[in-house]
C-alpha positions as a Markdown table, in Angstrom:
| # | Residue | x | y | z |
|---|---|---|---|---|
| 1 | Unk | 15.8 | 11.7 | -24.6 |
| 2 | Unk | 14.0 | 12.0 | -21.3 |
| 3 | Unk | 16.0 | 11.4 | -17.9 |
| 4 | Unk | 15.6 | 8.8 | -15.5 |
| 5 | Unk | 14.2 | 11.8 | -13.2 |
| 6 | Unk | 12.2 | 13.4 | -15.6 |
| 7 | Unk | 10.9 | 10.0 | -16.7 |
| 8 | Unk | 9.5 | 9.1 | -13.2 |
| 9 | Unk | 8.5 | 12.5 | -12.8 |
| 10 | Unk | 5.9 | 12.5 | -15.5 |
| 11 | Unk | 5.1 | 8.3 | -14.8 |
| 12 | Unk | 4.0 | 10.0 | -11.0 |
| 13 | Unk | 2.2 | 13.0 | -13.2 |
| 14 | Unk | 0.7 | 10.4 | -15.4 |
| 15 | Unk | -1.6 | 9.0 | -12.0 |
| 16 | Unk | -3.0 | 12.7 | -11.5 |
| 17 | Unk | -3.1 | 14.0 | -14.8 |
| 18 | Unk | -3.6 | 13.1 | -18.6 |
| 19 | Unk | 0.0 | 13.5 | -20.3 |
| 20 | Unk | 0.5 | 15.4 | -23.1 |
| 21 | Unk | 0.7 | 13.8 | -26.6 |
| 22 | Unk | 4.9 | 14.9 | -26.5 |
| 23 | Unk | 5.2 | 13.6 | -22.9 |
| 24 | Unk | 3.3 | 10.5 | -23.9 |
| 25 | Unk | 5.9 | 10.1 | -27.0 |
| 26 | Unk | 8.9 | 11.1 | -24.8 |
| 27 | Unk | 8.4 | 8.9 | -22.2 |
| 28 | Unk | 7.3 | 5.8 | -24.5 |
| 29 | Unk | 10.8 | 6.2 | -25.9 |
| 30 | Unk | 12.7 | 6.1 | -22.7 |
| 31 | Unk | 11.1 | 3.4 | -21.6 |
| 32 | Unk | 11.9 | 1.4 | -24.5 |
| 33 | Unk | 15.6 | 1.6 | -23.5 |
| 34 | Unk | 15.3 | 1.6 | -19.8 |
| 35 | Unk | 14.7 | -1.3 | -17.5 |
| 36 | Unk | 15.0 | 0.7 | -14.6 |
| 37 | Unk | 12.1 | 2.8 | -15.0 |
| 38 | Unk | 10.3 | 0.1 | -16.7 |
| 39 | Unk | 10.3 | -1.7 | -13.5 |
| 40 | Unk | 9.5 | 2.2 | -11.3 |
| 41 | Unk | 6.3 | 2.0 | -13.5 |
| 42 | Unk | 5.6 | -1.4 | -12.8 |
| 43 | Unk | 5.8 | -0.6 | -8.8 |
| 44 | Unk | 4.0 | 2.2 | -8.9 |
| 45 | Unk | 1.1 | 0.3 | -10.4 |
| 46 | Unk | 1.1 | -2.5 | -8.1 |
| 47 | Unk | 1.3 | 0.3 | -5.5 |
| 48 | Unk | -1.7 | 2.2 | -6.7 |
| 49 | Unk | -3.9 | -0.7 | -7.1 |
| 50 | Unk | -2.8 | -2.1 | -3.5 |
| 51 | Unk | -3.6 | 0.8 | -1.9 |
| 52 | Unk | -6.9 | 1.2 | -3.6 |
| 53 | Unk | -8.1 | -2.0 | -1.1 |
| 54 | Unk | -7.4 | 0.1 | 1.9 |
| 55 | Unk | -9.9 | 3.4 | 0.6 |
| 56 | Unk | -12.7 | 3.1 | 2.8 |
| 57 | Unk | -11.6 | 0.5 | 5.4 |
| 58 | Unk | -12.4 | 1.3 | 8.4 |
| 59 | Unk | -9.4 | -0.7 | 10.8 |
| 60 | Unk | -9.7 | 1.7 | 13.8 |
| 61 | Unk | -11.4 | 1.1 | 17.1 |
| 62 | Unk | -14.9 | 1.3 | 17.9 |
């Protein structure tokens, strides 16, 4: 079974890059036991779609 580490590792890999079928199956399985990183890939979602509303604001001064 996967880390903690390694399981956050590929959820962050997962944003960039299609898994693998074996990472995909690995990291299904952790988080079936793990509320910790259940709740990492939760935050990194909410994350990512947050700061998706702030690409191509333009804030600064005139």
């Amino acid at each position: 079974m996967l880390t903690c580490k390694k399981a956050t590792h590929l959820m962050s890999a997962g944003l960039d890059r299609p898994l693998g079928p074996g990472e995909r199956l690995s990291l299904r399985l952790h988080l079936i036991f793990c509320r910790g990183c259940r709740a990492f890939r939760n935050q990194i979602g909410w994350l990512r779609n947050i700061s998706r509303g702030f690409v191509g604001r333009d804030d600064g001064p005139d």
